[in-house]
N, C-alpha and C positions, 0 to 999 in steps of 0.2 A: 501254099500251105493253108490247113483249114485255121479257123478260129485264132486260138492264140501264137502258137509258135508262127513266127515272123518269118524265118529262116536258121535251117540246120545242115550239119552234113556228120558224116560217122561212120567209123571204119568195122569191118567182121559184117555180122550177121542185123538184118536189119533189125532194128531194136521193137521192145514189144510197142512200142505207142504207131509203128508203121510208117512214122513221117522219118523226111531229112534224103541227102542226098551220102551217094556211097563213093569215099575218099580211099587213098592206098595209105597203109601204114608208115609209120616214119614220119611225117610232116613237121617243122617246128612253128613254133607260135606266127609266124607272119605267111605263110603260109596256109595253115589252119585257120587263119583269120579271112587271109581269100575264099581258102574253097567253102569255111559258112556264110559268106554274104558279110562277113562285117565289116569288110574294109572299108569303113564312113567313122568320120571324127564328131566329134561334138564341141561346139563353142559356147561363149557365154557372150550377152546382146544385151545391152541397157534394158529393162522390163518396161513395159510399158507403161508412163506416169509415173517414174522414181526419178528424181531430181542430182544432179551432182551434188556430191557433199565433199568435196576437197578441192585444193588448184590441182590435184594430180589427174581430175576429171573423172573420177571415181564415182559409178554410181551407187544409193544406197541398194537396190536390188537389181538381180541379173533373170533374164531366162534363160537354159539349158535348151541349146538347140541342135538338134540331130543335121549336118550340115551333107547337101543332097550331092552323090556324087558326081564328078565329070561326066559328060556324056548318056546321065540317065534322064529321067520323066521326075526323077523324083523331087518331091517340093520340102519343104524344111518343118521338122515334127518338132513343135514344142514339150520337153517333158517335165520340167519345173521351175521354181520359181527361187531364187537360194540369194544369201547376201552377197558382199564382196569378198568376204573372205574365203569362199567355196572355190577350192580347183578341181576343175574336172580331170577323169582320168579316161586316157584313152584306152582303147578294146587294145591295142596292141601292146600298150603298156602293161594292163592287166594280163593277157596271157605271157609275156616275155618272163615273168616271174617263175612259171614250168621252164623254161627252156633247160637252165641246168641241170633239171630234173630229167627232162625227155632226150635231153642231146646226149645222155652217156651210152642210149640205146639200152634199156631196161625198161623206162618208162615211154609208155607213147599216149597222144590223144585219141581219143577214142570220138568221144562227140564234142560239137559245139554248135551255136545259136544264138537265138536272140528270141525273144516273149513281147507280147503286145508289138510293139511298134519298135523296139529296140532300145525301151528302158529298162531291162533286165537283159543282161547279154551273162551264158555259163559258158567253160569248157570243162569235161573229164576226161583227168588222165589216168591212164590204169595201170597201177603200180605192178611190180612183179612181182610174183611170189604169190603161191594162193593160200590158203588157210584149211585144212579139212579138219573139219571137228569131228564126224563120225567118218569110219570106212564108208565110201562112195557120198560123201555130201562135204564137198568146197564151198567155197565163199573166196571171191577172188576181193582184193583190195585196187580202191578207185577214190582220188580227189577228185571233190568238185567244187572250180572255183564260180564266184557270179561277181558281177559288179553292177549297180545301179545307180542309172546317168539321172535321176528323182531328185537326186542331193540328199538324198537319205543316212548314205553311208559311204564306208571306203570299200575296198575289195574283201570279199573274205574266201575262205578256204572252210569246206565241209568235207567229213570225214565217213564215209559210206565203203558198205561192200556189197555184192552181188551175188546172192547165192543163188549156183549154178545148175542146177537140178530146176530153178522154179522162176528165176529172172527175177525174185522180190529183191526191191531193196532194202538193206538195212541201215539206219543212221548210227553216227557213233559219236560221243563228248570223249571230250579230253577227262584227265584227272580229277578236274574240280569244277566237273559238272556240265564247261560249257559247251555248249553247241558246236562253236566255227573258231576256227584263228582266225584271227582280224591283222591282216599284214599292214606294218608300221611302211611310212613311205615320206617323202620328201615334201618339201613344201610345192614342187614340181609335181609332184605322183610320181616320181622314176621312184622303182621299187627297188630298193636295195639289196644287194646280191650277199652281203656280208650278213644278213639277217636268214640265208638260207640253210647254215648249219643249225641254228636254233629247229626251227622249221622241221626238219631232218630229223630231229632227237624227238621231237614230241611227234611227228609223224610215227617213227618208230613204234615210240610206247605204244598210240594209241589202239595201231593194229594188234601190239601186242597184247596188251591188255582184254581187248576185245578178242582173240582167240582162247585167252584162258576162261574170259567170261563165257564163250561160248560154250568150252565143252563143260565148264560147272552146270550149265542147264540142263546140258543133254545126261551129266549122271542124276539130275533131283527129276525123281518119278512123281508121275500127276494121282498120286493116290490119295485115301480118305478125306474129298474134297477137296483139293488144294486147288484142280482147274475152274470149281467156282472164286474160290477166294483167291485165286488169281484176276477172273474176271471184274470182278469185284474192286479191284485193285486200282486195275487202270479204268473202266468204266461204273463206275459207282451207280447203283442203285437209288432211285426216290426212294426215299421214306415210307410213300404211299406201297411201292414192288415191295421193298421188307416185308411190310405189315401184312402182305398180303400173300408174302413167297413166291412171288410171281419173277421169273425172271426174263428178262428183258429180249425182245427178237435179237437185238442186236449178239447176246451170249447166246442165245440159241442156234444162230448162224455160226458161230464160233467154233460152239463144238461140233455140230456138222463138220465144218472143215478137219476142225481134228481130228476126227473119228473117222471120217473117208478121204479127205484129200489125198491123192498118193501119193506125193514127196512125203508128207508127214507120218506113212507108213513106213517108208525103211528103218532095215533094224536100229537102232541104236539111237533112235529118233523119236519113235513111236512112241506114244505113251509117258512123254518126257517133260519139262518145262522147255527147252529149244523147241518143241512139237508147237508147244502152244504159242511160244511165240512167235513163233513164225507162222500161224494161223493169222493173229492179229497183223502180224504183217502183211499177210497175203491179204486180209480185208482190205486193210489201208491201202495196198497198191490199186487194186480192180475193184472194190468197194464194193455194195448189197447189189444182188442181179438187179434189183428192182429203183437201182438208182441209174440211171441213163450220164453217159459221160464222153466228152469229145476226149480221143485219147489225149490229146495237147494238155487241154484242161485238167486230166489228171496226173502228168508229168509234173505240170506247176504244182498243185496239191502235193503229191507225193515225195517232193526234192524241197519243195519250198513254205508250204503251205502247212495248216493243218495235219494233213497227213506224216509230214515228216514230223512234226511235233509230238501227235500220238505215238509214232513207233520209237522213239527216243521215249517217252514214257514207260512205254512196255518195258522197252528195255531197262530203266533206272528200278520199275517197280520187279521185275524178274529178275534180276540181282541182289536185291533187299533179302524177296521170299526165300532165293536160293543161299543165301547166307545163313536165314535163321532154320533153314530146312536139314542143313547138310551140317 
């Protein structure tokens, strides 16, 4: 695999980044965790120059090491550096959290992986049921969970969907704004199974919600102005562009898209605030011709990075406008 992604695999059609390996439908998390390369655990190892600080032999710092498997070449990848209190959580841990979800046969995984060296390990599952907001334009529903072996965090759950005419994706927050579920878990990391009806209910809204927001954009029309002062919105203007009326390559490229892309020409689409936003989307996914990009590199970006920050943007500020428009 080039550059960043470590190791992937993923089922249908190959995905637009072009990497990964192609799995048969069905699979459950231990499984899924073979056919993407991550069947490796992680330990924690006295750090180097930290002192016991208890009789229990306790040291005050650990390092987080990727532990090399049976029978490979492979040697041991340090990824952080965390107190005593830090428990690691296994890749199989973390996926097993899907399984009640994929085992009913509704939901399945789609991809999984690992980034850099295998301190960011994701799976997505793709939910059933699609969304169409206009006649001939879906958007299918897909979690996607990550975990990072950093000591950063615990497991979380992002909420995205796929619309299917263009492969952009889209991010989505829950009610009160935030980005990811953050799944609660044991002083073990075993992830709790009775935490999965909650899980399920906010799961719900959140698709739901996001379907009604979708098609409120597709009825507010981009007229007198509003796809500047959209742009505007989520990409603000120096002081200096005001002063000067200038607006910025980056909105100029925008409405390009707008105006010729041709998913953003079907009916009921065109000419709409979903148009525009999903122009901004389609920037963020495959970004300016004139920016060069390892697909890998813009998967991270796109699911993780910036990029996913910006299209949740859009979306918070294209919700606002479509309230005070409509």
């Amino acid at each position: 695999m080039p550059a960043n992604v470590q190791t992937m695999a993923y089922y249908g059609e190959v995905p637009w980044h072009g990497l990964g390996m192609p799995i048969p439908k069905g699979l459950n998390a231990k499984e899924m965790i073979w056919a993407a390369g991550l069947d490796w655990e992680v330990e924690l190892l006295p750090a180097r120059g930290a002192q016991k600080i208890n009789r229990k032999g306790e040291f005050s710092r650990y390092e987080i090491v990727r532990v090399p498997r049976p029978t490979t070449k492979e040697k041991e990848v340090l990824f952080g550096v965390v107190t005593r209190r830090y428990q690691p959580l296994q890749n199989l841990e973390a996926f097993e959290f899907f399984d009640p979800i994929v085992g009913d046969g509704n939901a399945y995984f789609e991809t999984a992986g690992a980034l850099g060296e295998g301190e960011r390990i994701w799976v997505m599952a793709k939910m059933p049921d699609a969304m169409e907001i206009v006649r001939g334009d879906e958007c299918l529903k897909y979690l996607l969970l990550s975990n990072s072996h950093t000591g950063d965090g615990s497991v979380i759950v992002k909420f995205t969907t796929v619309r299917v005419v263009c492969q952009n994706t889209l991010m989505l927050a829950m009610e009160d704004g935030q980005k990811t579920y953050r799944v609660r878990h044991s002083k073990k990391m075993q992830l709790k199974l009775n935490e999965l009806a909650d899980f399920l209910a906010i799961t719900q809204k959140v698709y739901l919600d996001a379907e009604k927001l979708f098609k409120r954009l597709a009825r507010s029309q981009m007229i007198d102005g509003r796809l500047e002062h959209y742009f505007e919105a989520v990409f603000p203007r120096s002081d200096a562009q005001k002063k000067k009326g200038e607006k910025p390559l980056r909105w100029r490229f925008l409405q390009e898209l707008f105006e010729t892309e041709k998913d953003l020409q079907l009916p009921g689409v065109h000419g709409t605030l979903w148009g525009a936003y999903n122009a901004i989307a389609r920037f963020e996914d495959y970004k300016q011709p004139q920016q060069e990009e390892q697909p890998d590199q813009r998967l991270e970006r796109t699911w993780f990075g910036g990029g996913a920050d910006t299209k949740l943007n859009a979306l918070t500020q294209a919700a606002a406008l479509a309230n005070s428009w409509n």
